[in-house]
N, C-alpha and C positions, 0 to 999 in steps of 0.2 A: 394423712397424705397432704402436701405442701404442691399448691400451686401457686402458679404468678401470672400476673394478668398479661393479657395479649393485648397488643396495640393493634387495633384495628388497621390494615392496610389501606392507606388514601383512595378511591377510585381512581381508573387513569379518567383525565381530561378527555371531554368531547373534543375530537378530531378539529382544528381549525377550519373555517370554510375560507373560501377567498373572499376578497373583499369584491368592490365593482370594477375596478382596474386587475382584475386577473391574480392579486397577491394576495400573500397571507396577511392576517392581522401582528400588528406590532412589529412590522417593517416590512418595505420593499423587498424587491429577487434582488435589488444590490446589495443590499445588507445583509442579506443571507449570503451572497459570494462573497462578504467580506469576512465572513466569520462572527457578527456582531450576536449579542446575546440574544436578541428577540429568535430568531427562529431555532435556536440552539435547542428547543424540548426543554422540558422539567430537570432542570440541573439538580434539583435535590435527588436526582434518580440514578445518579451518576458520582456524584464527588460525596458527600457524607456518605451518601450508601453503599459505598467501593465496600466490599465482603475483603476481612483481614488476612489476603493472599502474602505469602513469602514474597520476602522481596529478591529472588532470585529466579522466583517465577518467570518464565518468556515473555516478553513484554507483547509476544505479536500472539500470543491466546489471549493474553488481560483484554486485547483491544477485541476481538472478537465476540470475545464473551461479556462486555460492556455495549452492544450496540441496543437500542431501545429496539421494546415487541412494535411489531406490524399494527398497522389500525384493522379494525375489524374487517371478515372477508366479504366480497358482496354478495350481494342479496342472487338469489336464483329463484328462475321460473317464468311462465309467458308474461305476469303481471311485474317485473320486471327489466324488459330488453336494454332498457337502457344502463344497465348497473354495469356492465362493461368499460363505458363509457368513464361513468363517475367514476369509478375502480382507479379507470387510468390519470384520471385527474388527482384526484386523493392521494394513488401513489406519486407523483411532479410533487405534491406537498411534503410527504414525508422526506422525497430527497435534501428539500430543503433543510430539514433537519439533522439527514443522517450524515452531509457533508460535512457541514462545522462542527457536527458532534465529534464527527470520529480526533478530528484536532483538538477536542476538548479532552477527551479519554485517554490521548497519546500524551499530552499535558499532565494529566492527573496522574498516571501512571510514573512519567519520568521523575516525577515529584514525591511520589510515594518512594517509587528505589530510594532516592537517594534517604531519606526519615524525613520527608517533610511533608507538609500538608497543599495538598493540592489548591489551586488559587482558580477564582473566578475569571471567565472573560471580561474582556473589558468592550462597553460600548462603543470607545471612540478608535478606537483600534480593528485595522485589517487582517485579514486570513493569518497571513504569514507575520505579522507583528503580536496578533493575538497568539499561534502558536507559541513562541517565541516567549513572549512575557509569561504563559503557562506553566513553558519550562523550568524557566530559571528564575523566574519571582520578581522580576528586576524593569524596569522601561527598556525597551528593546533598541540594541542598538542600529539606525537606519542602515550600516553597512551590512549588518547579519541578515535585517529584512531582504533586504534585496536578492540576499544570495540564498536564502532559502526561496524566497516568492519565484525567482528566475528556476530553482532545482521542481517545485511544486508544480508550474506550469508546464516544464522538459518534459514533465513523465504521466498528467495525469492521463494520457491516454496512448495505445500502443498496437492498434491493431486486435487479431486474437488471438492476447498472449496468454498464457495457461490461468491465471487467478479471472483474464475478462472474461475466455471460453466457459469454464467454472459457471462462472456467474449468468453468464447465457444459457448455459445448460439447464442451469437452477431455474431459471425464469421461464422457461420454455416449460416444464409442465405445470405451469400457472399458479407458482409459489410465491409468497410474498415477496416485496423488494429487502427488507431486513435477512433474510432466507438468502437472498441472491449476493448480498454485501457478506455476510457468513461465510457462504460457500467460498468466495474469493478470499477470503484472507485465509481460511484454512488453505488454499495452494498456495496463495502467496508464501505462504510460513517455512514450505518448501525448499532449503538450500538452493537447489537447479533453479529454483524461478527469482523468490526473493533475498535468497541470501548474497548475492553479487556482489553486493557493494561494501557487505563487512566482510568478505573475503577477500576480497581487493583492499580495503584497509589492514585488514592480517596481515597480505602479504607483504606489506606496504614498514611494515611497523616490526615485520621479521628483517627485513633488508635493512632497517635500520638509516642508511644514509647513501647519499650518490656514487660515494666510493666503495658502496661495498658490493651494489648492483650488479659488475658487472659478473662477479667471482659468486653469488648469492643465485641468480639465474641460471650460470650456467650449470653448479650443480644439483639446481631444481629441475632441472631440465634431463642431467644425465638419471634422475633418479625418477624418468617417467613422471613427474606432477606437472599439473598442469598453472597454467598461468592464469590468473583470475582476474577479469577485465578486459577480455582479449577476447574476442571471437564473437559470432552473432548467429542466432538461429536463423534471421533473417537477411540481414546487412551483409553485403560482400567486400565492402569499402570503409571505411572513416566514418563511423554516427555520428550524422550531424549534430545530434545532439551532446556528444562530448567537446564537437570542436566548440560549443558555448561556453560551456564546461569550465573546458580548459583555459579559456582565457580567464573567466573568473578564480581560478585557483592561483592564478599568477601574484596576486594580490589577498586572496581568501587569506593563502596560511603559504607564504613562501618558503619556509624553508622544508616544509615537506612538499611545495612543487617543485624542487630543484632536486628531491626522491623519487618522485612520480614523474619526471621527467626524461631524467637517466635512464628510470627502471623503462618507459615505454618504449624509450629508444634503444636499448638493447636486447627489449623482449620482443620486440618484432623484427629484430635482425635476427635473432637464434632461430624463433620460426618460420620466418624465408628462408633461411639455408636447411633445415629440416625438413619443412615442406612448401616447396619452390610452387608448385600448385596447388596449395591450398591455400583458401584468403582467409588471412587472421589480421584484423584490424581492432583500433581501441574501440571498445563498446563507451556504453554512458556511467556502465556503473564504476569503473577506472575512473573516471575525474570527478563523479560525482560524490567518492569517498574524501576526497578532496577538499570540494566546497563542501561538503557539512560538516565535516570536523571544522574548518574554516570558521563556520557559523555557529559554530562552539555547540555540536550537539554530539552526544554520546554514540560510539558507533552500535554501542546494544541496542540501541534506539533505529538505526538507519533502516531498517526494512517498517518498523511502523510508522519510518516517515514516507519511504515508498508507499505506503497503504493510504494513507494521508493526502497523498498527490492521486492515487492510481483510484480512489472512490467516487472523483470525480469521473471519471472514463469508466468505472463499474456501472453507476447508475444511471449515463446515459446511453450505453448500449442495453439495460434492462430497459430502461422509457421506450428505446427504438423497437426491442423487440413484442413490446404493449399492442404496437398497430399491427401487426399479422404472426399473434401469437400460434406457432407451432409445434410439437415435441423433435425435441432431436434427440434422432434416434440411431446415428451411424449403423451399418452394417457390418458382419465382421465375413474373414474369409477362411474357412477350417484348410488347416496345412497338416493337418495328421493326417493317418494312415485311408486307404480308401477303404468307402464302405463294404463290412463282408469281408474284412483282412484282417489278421489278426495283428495287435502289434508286435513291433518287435520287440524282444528280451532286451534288457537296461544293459545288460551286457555285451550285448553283439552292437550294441549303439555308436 
């Protein structure tokens, strides 16, 4: 019988402590908001060791299923009180990691689709320039920085929207922050949550051109589908964060804003005459498909780059929820039959 040796697996690294100014070793909390390599974690754990996935694979599980394990859980019991404390401190450290990371995994990923080899961060390089150069291989062009770095900041935080609540939910019975980033990208992955913005590129790229908007709408329209980029769970008016958007697309990639233009001006006149009372305004993900194609990013890519902005507002609503951690645990209200009733036959229903 033939065996073959096994390579010992590396230990992970002791957990970094802070220095005496409050940061980690091997750079400042600027440096980690800029994406630089020091707090990025053990990159060898991440780009060589990407496991030989199809490249047709969802780019928004790769990113999931590439986030680094949790540091170890703390310590319990009276000779302990304070391990709460450190927990919560320990976890503020790994954020710092699990931010830039997730921009280095979404890199390495978009790199991989296409047959190529994933590339290192680069030290002198920012959040959204490091993204960027990940990508495409290439020195990042300042106009693409911008308009990603301005799409990056729009979104990374949003109230509680279904991937933050997730993530809260997760944190709440005193799960790791790795656990809590998971949990949110698996709703993100979601069409209703994160798929907005490549559906609003679809549409975008079915309509084809300004003249064809107005005849393309309306029989999307007579055929019951709905329009994508249009409407808000929350918002009754104009997001203000498209009206940013939008000006940046003016210049992103013109000649598909003079498509998204038409198409928004005539898809919110079909649904005010349809429904005179109801408020259907542009959302963010309508201009936002905009500027990242602009920014010359793939739109199979555009929900992993929502996760990319949105992990910032994941991990610090998990930090908030650290200080008076509770379970949530909603109540629900039984609407079946009363008790002591039989129900009724499927058929008399």
């Amino acid at each position: 019988m033939q065996t073959r040796p096994v390579t010992p697996r590396r230990p992970p690294a002791p957990f970094p402590e802070r220095g005496a100014d409050g940061t980690p070793p091997g750079g400042s909390i600027s440096d980690a908001a800029a994406g630089r390599p020091a707090p990025r974690g053990p990159r060898d754990s991440v780009l060589p060791g990407q496991r030989p996935l199809p490249t047709s694979e969802d780019p928004r599980t790769e990113s999931g299923g590439r986030i680094p394990p949790p540091p170890p859980p703390p310590p319990s019991g009276p000779a302990n009180r304070f391990a709460p404390r450190n927990w919560r401190v320990r976890t503020r450290l790994v954020v710092l990691v699990i931010v830039p990371l997730v921009a280095t995994i979404v890199g390495a990923t978009a790199r991989r689709r296409q047959g190529r080899e994933p590339v290192q961060p680069r030290a002198n390089l920012g959040h959204a320039a490091n993204l960027l150069w990940m990508v495409e291989g290439k020195e990042p062009d300042p106009d693409k920085v911008r308009l990603v770095d301005t799409y990056l900041v729009l979104l990374a935080d949003h109230g509680l929207n279904a991937s933050t609540f997730a993530a809260r939910v997760v944190a709440s019975t005193g799960s790791d922050l790795t656990s809590c980033v998971v949990g949110a990208i698996a709703a993100l992955k979601g069409p209703a949550h994160g798929g907005a913005t490549l559906a609003a590129r679809t549409m975008l790229d079915k309509i084809g051109s300004a003249d064809n908007a107005e005849k393309w709408l309306t029989e999307a329209h007579a055929r019951h589908e709905r329009f994508s980029g249009f409407g808000h769970r929350v918002y009754r008016t104009y997001d203000p964060r498209a009206k940013i958007l939008r000006e940046l697309a003016k210049t992103a990639s013109p000649e598909l804003y003079e498509t998204a233009a038409r198409t928004e001006e005539v898809a919110l006149r079909i649904l005010h005459e349809a429904h005179p009372d109801r408020p259907n305004a542009t959302n963010v993900d309508f201009w936002a498909s905009v500027v990242l194609t602009g920014a010359g990013i793939p739109k199979e890519l555009f929900t992993t780059l929502f996760a990319t902005s949105r992990v910032a507002g994941w991990t610090a609503h998990v930090l908030e929820s650290l200080s008076d951690l509770r379970l949530i645990r909603p109540a629900s209200r039984w609407v079946g039959p009363e008790p002591g009733k039989k129900p009724m036959q499927l058929a008399k229903r």
